[in-house]
Each structure stands twice: as C-alpha cells, then as structure tokens.
C-alpha positions in Angstrom: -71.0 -40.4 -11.4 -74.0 -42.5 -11.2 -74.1 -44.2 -8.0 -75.7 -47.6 -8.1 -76.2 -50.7 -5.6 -73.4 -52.3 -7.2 -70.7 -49.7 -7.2 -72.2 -49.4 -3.6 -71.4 -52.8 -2.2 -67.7 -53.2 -4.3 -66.6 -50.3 -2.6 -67.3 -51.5 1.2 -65.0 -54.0 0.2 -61.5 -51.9 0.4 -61.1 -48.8 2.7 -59.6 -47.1 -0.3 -62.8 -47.8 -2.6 -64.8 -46.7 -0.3 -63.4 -43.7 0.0 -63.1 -42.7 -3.4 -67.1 -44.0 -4.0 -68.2 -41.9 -0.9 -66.6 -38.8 -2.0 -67.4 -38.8 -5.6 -70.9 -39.9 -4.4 -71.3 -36.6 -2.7 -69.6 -34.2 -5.3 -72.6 -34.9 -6.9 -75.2 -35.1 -3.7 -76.5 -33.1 -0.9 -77.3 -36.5 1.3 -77.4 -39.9 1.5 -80.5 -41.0 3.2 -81.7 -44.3 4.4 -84.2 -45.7 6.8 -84.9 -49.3 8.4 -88.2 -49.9 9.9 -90.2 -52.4 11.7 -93.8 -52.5 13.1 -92.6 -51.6 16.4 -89.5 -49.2 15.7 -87.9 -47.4 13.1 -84.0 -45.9 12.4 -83.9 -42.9 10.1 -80.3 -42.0 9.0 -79.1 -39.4 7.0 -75.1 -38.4 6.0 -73.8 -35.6 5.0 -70.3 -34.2 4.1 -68.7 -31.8 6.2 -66.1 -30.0 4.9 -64.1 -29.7 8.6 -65.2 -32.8 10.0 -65.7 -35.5 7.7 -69.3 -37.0 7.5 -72.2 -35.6 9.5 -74.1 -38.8 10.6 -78.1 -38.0 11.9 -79.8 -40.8 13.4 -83.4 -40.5 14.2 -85.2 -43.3 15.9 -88.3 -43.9 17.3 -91.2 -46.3 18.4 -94.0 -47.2 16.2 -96.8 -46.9 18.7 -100.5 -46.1 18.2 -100.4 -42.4 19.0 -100.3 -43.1 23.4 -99.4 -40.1 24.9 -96.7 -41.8 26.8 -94.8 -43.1 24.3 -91.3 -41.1 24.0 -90.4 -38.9 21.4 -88.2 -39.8 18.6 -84.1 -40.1 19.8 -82.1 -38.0 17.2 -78.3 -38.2 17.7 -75.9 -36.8 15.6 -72.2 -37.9 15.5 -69.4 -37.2 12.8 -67.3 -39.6 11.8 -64.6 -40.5 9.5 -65.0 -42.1 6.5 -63.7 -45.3 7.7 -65.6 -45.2 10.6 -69.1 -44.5 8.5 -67.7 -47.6 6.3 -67.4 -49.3 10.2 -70.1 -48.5 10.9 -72.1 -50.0 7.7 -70.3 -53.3 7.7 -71.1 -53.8 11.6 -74.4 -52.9 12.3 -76.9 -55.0 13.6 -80.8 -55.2 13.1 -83.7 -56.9 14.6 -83.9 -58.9 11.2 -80.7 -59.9 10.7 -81.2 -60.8 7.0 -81.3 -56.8 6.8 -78.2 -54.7 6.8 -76.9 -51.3 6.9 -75.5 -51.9 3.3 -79.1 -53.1 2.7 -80.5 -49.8 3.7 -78.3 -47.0 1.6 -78.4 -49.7 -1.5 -82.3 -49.2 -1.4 -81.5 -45.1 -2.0 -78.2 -45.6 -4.5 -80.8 -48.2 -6.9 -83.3 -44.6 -6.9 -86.4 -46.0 -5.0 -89.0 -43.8 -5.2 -89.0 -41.8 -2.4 -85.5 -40.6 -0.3 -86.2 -42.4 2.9 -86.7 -46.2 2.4 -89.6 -47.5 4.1 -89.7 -51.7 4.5 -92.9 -53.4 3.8 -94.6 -54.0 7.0 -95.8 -57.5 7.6 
C-alpha cells in the first residue's frame, strides 16, 4: 500500500477507515513520524505498533532556546493508545497556530517529504 495525504485524511473520517489505513500503513512501516515546530517550541511524535498494546505513542517536546544553561531538557512521554484514541487524538489536537493540525503534521510524512521528521519553515 502506498500511503498518501489523501488516503490519510479520508480515513480520519470513519473509525472503521481509519483503522484499516493505520494498520495496513504499518504492515508495511516501522514508524510514522511527525514533528510541529515553532521558533520558541517544538513537538516531535513518533507511533509505533505494538503488537500487545496497540500503538506506542512518543512525544518529545522541548523549548527552542539559544543554548542557556537553564533552559529544561526536552519532555519525552510515551503513552499507548488505541487506535481510536490515536485517531482522537489527531482530530483534537490543538496548536499555537491554529491553521496547523495534527492531521497536518503526519500528512507532511505520508506525501514523502524529504526527511522523516517534518520541520515547519521558521518565520
């Protein structure tokens, strides 16, 4: 199966779609990976499939600071979830630029940018 942005987005549209998209997605693929970033923060996610507990979410996020020695280290959190909850997830997340979505962010990887984590274009 060749995932694509368009597959992508129909299947968010029906629990049952998705499910059958995410799964054949990763019959096929290690990861999906995705990343939304801004000139003061950045979210790097990254899902795998697990075989006992659904999908393996990993979230890393993190300040982009000049390098201060007091700003934190990165927050990595790692939850697993069902696939209806990662399609949950994807249709209700929230980011500072609200034009920009979750969706957004995994469509950037599934249309085969360059590189596996999407970086935006900082302004």
């Amino acid at each position: 199966m060749a995932a694509d942005k368009s597959d992508w987005k129909d299947s968010l549209q029906s629990k049952e779609k998705f499910a059958n998209f995410i799964t054949e997605y990763f019959q096929q693929h290690h990861e999906l990976t995705g990343n939304y970033e801004t000139p003061s923060y950045y979210e790097y996610y990254t899902v795998t499939l697990d075989s006992k507990e659904g999908l393996v979410v990993t979230l890393k996020t993190g300040l982009n600071q000049s390098s201060d020695v007091n700003s934190p280290l990165p927050f990595k959190d790692v939850e697993h979830l069902s696939i209806e909850e990662f399609r949950q997830l994807i249709l209700n997340k929230k980011f500072e630029d609200q034009s920009e979505t979750l969706t957004d962010v995994f469509s950037k990887m599934l249309s085969k940018e360059p590189s596996a984590h999407i970086k935006r274009d900082k302004k």
